[in-house]
TORMARTOR-882431 format. One line per 10 residues: their letters; for each residue y, z, x of N, C-alpha, C, O, CB. Coordinates in steps of 0.05 Angstrom, whole numbers. Each point is the difference from the previous one (the first is absolute). Glycine has a CB too. Layout:
! TORMARTOR-882431
a> Y Z X Y Z X Y Z X Y Z X Y Z X ~ ... $
***
This chain:
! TORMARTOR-882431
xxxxxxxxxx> -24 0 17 24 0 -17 25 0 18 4 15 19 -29 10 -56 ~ 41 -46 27 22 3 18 19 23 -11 -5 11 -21 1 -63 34 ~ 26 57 0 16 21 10 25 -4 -28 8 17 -16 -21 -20 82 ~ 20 -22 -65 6 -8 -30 -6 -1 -22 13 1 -21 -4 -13 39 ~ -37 8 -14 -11 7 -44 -1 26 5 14 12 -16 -55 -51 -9 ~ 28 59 46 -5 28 4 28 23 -10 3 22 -9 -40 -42 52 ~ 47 5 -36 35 14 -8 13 -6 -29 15 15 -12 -1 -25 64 ~ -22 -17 -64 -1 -6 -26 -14 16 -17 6 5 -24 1 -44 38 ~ -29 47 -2 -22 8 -18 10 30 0 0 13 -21 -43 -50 32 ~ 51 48 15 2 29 -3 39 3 -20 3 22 -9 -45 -8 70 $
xxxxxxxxxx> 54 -24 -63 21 -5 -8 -4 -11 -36 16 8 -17 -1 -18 76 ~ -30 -2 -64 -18 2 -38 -4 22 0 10 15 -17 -37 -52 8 ~ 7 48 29 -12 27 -5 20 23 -13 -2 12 -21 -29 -25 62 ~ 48 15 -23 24 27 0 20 -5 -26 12 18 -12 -10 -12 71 ~ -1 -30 -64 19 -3 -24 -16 3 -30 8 15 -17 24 -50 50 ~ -57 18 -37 -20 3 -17 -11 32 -2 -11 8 -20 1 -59 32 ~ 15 69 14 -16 27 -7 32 22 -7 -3 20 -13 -55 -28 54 ~ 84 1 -31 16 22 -14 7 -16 -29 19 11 -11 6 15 61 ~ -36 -49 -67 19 -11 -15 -33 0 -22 -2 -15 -20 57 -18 56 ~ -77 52 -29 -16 -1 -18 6 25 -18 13 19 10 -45 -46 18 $
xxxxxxxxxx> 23 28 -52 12 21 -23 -21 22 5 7 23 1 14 -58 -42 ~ -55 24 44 -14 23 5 14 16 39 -4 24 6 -48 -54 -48 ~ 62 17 54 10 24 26 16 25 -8 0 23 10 5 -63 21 ~ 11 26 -54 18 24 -16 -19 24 -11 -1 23 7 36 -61 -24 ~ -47 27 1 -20 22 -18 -14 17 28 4 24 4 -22 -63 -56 ~ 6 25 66 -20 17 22 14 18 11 -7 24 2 -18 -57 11 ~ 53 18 -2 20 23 10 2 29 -12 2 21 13 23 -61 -6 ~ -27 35 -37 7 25 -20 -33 11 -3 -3 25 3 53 -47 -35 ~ -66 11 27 -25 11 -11 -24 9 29 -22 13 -1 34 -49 -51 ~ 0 25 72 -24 12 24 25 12 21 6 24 5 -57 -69 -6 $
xxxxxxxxxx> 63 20 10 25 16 31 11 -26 -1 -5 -22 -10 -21 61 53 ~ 49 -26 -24 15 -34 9 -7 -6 22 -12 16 15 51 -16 -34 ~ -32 -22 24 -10 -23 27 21 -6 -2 13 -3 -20 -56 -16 23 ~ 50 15 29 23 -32 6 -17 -15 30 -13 8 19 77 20 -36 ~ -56 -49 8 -13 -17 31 25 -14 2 14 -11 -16 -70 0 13 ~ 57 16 36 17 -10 22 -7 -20 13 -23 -6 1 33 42 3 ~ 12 -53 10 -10 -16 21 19 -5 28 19 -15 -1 -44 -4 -41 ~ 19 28 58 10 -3 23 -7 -26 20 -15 -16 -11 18 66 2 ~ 3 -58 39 -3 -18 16 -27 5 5 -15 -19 -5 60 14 22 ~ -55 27 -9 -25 13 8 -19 9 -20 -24 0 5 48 12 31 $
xxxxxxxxxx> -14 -3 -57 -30 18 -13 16 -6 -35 22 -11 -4 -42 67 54 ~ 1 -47 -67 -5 5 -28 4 30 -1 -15 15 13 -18 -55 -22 ~ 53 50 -7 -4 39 -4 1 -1 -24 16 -14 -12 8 41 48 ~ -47 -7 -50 3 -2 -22 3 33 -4 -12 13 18 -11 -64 -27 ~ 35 64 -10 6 23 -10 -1 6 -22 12 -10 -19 6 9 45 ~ -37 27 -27 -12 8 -19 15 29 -7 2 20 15 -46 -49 -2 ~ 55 26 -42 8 31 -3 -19 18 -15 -6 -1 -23 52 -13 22 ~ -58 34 27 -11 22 -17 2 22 -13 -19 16 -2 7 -33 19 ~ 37 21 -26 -3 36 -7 -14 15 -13 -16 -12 -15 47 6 17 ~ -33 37 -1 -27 11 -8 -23 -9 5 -16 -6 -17 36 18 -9 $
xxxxxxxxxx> -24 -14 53 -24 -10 11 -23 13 20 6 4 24 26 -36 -33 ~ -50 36 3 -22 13 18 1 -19 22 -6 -24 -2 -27 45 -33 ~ 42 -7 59 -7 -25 26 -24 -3 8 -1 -23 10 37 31 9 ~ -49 -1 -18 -33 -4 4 -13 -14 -20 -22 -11 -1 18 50 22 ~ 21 -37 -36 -16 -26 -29 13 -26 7 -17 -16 -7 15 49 -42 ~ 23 -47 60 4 -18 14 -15 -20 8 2 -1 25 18 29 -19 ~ -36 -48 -16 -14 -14 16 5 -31 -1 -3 -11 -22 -29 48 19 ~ 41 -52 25 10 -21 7 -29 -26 5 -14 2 20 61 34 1 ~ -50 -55 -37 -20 -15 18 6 -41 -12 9 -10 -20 -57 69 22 ~ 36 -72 23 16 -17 -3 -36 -27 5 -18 0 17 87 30 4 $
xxxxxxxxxx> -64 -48 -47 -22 -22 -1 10 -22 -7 12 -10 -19 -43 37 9 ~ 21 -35 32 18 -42 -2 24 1 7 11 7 21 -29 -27 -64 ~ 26 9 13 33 14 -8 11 9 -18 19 -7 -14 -12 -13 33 ~ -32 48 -18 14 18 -19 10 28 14 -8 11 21 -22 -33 -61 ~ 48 30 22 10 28 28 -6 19 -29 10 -10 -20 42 -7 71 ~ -63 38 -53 -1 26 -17 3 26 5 -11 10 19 -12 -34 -33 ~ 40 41 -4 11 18 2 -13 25 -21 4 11 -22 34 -46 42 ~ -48 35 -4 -8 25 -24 10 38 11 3 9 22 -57 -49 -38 ~ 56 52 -10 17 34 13 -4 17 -37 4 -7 -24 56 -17 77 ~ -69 42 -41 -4 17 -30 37 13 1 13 5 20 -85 17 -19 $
xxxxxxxxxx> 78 -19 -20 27 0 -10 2 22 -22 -19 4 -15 24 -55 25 ~ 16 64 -11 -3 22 -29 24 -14 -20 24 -3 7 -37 60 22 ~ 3 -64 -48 12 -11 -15 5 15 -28 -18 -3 -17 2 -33 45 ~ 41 52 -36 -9 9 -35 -11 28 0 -10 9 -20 -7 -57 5 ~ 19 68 48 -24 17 7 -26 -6 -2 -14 19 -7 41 7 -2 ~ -43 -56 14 -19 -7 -1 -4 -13 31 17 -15 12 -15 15 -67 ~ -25 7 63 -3 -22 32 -13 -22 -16 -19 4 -16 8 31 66 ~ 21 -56 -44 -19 -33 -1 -3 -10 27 13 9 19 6 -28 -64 ~ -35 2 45 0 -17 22 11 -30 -14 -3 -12 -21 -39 41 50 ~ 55 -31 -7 17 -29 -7 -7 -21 24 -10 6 21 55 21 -47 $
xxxxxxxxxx> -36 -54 19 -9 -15 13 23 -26 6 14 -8 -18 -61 29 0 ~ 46 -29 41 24 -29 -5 -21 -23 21 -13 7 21 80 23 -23 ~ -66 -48 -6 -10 -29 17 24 -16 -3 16 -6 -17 -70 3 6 ~ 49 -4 40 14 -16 3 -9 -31 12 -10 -3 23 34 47 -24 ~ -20 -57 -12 -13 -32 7 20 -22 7 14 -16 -11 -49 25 -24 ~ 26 0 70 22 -23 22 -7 -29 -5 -21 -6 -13 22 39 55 ~ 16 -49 -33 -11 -36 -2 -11 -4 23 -1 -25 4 35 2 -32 ~ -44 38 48 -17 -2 18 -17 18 8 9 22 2 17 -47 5 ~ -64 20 3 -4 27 15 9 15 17 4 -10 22 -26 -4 -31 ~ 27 46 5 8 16 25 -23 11 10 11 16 14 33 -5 -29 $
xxxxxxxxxx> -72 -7 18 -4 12 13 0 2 39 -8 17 17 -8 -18 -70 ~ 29 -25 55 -4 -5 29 32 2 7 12 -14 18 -61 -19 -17 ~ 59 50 -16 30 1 4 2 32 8 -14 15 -13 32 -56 -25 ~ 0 54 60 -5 41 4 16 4 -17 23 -8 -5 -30 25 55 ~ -8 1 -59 9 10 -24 7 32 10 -15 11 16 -14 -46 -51 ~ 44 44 29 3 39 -2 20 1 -23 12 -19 -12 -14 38 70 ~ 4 18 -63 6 11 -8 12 27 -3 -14 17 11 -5 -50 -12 ~ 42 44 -12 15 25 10 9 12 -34 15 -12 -16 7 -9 76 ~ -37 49 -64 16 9 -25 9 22 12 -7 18 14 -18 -34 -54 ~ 45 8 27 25 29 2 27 -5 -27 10 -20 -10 -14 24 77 $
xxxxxxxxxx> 7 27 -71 22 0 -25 -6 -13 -19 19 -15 -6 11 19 28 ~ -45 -5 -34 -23 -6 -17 -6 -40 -4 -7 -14 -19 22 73 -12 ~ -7 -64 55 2 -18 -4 -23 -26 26 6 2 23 48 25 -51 ~ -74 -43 21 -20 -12 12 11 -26 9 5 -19 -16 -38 43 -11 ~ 37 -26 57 11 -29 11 -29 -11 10 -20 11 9 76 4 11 ~ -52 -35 -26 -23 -17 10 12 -25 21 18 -16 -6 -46 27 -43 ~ 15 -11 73 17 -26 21 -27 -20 -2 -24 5 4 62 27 40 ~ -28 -53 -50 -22 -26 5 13 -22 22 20 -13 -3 -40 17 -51 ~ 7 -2 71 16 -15 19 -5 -38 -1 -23 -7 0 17 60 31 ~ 16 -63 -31 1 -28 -6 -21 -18 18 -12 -19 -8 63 28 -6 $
xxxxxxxxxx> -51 4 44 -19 -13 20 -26 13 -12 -4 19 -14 35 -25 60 ~ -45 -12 -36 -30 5 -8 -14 6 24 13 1 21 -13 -32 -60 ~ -24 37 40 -12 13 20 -29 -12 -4 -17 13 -11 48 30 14 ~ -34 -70 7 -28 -22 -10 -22 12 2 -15 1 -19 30 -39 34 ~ -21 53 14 -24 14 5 -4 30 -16 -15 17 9 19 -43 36 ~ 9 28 -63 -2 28 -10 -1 -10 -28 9 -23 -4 16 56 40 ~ -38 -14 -60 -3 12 -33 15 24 7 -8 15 18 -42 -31 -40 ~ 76 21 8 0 19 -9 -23 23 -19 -19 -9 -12 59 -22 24 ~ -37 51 -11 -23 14 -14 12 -5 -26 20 -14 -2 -38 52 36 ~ 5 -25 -58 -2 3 -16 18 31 -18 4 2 -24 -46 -39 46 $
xxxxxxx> 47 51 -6 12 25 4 18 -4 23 -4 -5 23 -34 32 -42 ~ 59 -22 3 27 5 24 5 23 4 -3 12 -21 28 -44 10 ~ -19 50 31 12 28 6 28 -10 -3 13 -21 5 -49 47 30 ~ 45 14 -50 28 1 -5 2 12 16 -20 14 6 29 -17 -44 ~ 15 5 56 14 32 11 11 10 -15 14 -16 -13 -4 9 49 ~ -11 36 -45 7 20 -4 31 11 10 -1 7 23 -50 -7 -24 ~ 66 1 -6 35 12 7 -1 17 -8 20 15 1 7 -43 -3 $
***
């Protein structure tokens, strides 16, 4: 894929995913998300408040990135969930992560790394 449809495609992506009606609803009914885009990486940010940090679990297939975190909602804990479905695979992209202030950054870095799969489970750091 050239460097030009790849930027087209990620550029549909970002306008098609803040200008869908269900991102609104999810926002309100699980957490919010925003995805970023920088020269270097994809950050996407997850707001969690009232959140068990050890319930946290980040894992990433093809190109899907998922977020899952038990949440108290209503004085009730749920577990909630967000996917997110890139226009390309990341798993051969480094991925990390950092929660702090109740809030879950995710860095996807744009270079790929041919000889490597990402796992399936991403580690968060802890702040």
């Amino acid at each position: 894929m050239n460097d030009d449809n790849w930027i087209h495609l990620m550029d549909e992506w970002l306008k098609n995913h803040f200008l869908d009606p269900l991102t609104s609803i999810l926002d309100e009914t699980e957490f919010r998300i925003d995805v970023y885009e920088t020269e270097k990486e994809y950050i996407v940010e997850a707001l969690l408040p009232n959140c068990l940090e050890n319930s946290i679990h980040l894992s990433v297939r093809k190109n899907l990135l998922t977020i899952k975190a038990n949440i108290q909602d209503s004085g009730r804990w749920e577990e909630k969930q967000r996917t997110i479905d890139f226009p390309i695979p990341i798993t051969q992209n480094p991925i990390c992560a950092i929660y702090a202030n109740q809030i879950l950054e995710i860095f996807i870095r744009k270079e790929k790394q041919l000889n490597k799969i990402q796992s399936t489970t991403i580690p968060i750091q802890f702040l």
